[in-house]
N, C-alpha and C positions, 0 to 999 in steps of 0.2 A: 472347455473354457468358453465363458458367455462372450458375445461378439462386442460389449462392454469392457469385457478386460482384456482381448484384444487387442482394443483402441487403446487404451491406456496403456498396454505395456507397448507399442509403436509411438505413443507421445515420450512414452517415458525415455525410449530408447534415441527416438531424436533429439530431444533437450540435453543428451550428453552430459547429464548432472550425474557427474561419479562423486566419491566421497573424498573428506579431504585428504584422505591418508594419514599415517599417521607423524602428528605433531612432536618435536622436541622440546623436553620440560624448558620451561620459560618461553614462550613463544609467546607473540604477542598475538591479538584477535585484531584484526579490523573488520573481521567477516559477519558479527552478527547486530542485526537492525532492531537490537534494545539498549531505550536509553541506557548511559550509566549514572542517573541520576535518581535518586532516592523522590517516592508518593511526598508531596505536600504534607505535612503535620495534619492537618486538618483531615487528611482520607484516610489517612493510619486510626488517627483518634474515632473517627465516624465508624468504622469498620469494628474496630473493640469496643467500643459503644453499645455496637446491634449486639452482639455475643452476647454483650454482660447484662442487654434489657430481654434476651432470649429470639430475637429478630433473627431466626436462625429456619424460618420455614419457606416451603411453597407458597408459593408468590402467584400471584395474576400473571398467566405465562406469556403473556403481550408486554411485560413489564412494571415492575410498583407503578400505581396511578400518578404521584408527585414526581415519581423522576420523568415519565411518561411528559407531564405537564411540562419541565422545566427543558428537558430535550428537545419541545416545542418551541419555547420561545427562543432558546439559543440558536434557533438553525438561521442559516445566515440569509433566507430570506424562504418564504413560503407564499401562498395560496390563503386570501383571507378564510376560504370554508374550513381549513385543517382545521382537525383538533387532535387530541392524543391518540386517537384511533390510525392515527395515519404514520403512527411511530413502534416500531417495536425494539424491544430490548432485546440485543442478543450476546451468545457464546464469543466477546470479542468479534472483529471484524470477521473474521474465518468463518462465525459460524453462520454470520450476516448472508455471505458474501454465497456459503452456498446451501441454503436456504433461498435466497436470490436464483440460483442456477435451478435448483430443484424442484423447485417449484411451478417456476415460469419456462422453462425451455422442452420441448417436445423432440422425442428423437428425430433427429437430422437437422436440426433449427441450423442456422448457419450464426455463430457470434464473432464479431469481428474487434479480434485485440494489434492495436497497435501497439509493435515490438521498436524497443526494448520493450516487456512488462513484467509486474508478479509473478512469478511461476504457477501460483497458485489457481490461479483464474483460467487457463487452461487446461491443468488438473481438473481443476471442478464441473468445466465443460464438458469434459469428456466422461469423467465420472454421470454426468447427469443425461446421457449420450448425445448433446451437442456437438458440430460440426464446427472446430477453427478455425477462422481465417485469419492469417498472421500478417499487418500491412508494417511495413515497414517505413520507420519515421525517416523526417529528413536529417542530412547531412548536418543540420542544429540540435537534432534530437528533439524537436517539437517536429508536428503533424505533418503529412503530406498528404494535403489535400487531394493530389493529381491522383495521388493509388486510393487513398481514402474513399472518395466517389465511388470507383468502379467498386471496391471492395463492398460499401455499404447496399448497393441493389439486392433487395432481399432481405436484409439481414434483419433477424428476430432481437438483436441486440448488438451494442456497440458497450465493450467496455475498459478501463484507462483510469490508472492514477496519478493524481494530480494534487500538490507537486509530487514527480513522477519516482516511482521507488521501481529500476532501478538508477534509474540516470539523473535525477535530481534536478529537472527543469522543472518549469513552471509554466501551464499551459493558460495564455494569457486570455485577458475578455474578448479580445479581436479574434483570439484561435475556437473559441467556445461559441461566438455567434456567427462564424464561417462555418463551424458544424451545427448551427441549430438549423441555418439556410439550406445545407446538404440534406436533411433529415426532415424537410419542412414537406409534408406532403403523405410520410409515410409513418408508419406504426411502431417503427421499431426501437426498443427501448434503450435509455442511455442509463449505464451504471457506472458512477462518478466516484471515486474510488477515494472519500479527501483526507485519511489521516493524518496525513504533516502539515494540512493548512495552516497552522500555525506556528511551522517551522520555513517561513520564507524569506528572503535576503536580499528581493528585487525592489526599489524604488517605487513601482506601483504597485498599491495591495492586491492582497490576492484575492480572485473572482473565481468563488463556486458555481460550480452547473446550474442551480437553483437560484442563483443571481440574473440567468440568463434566460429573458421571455421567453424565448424561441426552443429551451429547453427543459424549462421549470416542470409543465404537465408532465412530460416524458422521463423523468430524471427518478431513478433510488439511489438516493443520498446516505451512502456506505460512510460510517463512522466507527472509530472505537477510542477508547479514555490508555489504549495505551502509547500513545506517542507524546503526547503534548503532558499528559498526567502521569507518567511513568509508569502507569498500571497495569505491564504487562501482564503481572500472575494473576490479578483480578480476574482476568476474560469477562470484559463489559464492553459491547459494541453497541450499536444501533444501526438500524434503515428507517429512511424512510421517504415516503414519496404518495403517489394513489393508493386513494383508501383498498378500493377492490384487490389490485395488486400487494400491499400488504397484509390486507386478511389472507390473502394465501400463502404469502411467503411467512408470517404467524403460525399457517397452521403446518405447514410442515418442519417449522424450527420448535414450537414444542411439540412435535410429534418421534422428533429423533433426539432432540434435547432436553426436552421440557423447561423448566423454568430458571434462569440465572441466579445465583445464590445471593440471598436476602442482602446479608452483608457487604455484599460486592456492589447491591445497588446501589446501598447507602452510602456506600464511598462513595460511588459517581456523583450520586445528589451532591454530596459536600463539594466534590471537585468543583462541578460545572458552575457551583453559585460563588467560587473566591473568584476575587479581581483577577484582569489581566493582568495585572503588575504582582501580580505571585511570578507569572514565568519569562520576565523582561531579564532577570538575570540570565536563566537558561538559554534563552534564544541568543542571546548577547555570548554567551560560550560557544555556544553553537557554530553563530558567524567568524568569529575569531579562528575557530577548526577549518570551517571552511576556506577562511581565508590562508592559514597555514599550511595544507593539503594544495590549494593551487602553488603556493608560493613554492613547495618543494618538488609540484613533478611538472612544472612546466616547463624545465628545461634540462628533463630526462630523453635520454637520446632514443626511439624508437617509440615514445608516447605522443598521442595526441588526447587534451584534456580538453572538455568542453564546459564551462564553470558552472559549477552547482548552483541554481538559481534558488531551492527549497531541501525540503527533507536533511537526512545526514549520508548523505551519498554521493559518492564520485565515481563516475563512471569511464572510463578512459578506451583511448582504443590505441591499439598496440601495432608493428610491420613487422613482426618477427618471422610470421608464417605459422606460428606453433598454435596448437590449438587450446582454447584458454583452460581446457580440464587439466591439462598436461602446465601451461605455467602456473595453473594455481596450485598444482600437484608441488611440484616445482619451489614455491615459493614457501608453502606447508614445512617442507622439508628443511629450506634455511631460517626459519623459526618467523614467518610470518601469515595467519589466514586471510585467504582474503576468497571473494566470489566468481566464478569462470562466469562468463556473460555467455554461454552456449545454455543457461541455465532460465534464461531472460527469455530464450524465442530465438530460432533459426539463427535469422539475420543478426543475433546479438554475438557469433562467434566473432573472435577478435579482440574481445573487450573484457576487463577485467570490474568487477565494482567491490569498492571498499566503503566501508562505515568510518565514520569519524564521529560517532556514539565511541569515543575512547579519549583518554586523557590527551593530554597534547604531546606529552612525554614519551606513551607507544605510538602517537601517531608518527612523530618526529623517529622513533626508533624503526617502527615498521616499513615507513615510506624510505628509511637508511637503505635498508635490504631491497625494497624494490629497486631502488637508484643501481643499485650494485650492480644485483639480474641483470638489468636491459640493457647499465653500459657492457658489459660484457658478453651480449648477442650480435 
């Protein structure tokens, strides 16, 4: 076995991510991080549009040149010299993300993820034979600077999503230019992770990495059309950032991927150019969840919730003592899924995280069953 897979099976084996067991018929989900809201009219229509005019081929594997353009100007703040060279079109976020890792990290790079995080980004590190270093956020679930510092010495990359899947903060303009000042001097890259930008509930708006001087040059600005667009069966993502660092993270995402399917781009096209008051209803359901979700576990006896600031995630942390494979096990079994936070990163044992991408009906139903569980621990 290659010292490659190895590594991976010791990550895999740390992260404690067993499976959920098996579910009883009617059970509810709160466990999975896809809308349940149906594409815009408009990407449906776009999509059987390209079929029916035969829009069905191999594509410029960097991305059609118009959507290319149009994922330019929507980025929420740039470098006047970009142009579409400095965007690629990928396989969904995932395929972005490690293409990102593949390209740019050299065995033993050190990358430093603040936990809670994605599982995946560790995954992909390790797969790509990157070095983890797992910093552990504060007691708010935003940054800690104090570990952060020592953590970043060295490091080939920092990377973190924002608002944060899985804990649902929002890392603020003040927390992104205290880390553009940490990182001011040295090379190492930031990978800003923003799919739910557009799912935020905080009084001030939200501030992308690329919003931020200190971090704009240094930043691949990881996107994909399936949170905010529903499109998750699409797989339409994008990066983008320096040109040079993008030609390479291009050339090995068509090299293991090649080109994202014609029709899938053209939905993006249609998505990215309707108004934002297409998804003012959405969001507006969204906080109403979120705000339902606090109101029922915040006075669950052995829970501590700390309030969803973004995304559709609650992330909770638990005094039972049990370990959260075993209460998600646990909770699978009285007809509700949810996600062990052993699954998140070391430091994330203890914590449970749930979607509220579900009606309000299983949310109200599911969070019934968790209330049950913990008063009776």
């Amino acid at each position: 076995m290659s010292p490659i897979a190895h590594r991976i099976l010791a990550q895999r084996a740390a992260s404690l991510r067993p499976p959920l067991g098996v579910v009883p018929p009617g059970a509810v989900s709160l466990a999975l991080g896809e809308p349940d809201f149906s594409p815009p009219q408009e990407v449906i229509d776009a999509s059987v549009q390209a079929v029916e005019q035969g829009r069905v081929n191999y594509t410029d594997q960097h991305g059609i040149a118009e959507l290319r353009d149009a994922l330019l100007q929507a980025l929420p703040a740039r470098p006047a010299s970009w142009d579409r060279n400095n965007v690629v079109v990928t396989h969904g976020a995932t395929g972005g993300l490690g293409a990102i890792f593949f390209a740019l990290i050299e065995p033993g790079d050190k990358v430093v993820i603040p936990q809670p995080a994605y599982s995946l980004y560790a995954d992909q590190v390790v797969l790509a034979g990157g070095t983890v270093e797992f910093v552990p956020m504060g007691s708010d679930l935003h940054f800690d600077f104090d570990k952060l510092a020592v953590a970043l010495q060295g490091a080939k990359m920092v990377v973190f999503s924002n608002p944060s899947n899985p804990n649902g903060i929002v890392h603020t303009r003040e927390e992104l230019e205290q880390l553009a000042q940490l990182l001011e001097g040295t090379d190492t890259i930031v990978v800003s992770d923003e799919a739910y930008a557009a799912l935020t509930y905080t009084e001030a708006a939200f501030t992308s990495a690329l919003e931020v001087a200190g971090l704009q040059q240094r930043t691949l600005y990881v996107q994909t059309f399936s949170k905010k667009y529903c499109m998750t069966g699409f797989r339409v993502g994008y990066v983008a950032g320096d040109q040079e660092l993008i030609a390479a993270i291009a050339q090995f995402h068509r090299t293991f991927n090649g080109s994202v399917s014609e029709p899938a781009q053209l939905a993006a096209l249609a998505a990215i150019q309707l108004p934002e008051t297409t998804f003012a209803p959405m969001l507006g359901e969204y906080r109403r969840r979120r705000d339902l979700v606090v109101h029922l576990l915040n006075d669950v006896p052995h829970i501590h919730l700390v309030q969803p600031e973004g995304a559709f995630y609650a992330f909770f942390a638990y005094d039972t003592g049990q370990d959260s494979s075993q209460v998600a096990a646990d909770l699978a079994d009285r007809g509700v899924l949810v996600r062990a936070g052993a699954e998140y990163g070391p430091d994330a044992e203890g914590h449970i995280r749930l979607s509220f991408a579900a009606s309000q009906d299983d949310i109200q139903r599911g969070i019934g069953i968790i209330r049950d569980y913990f008063a009776e621990s």
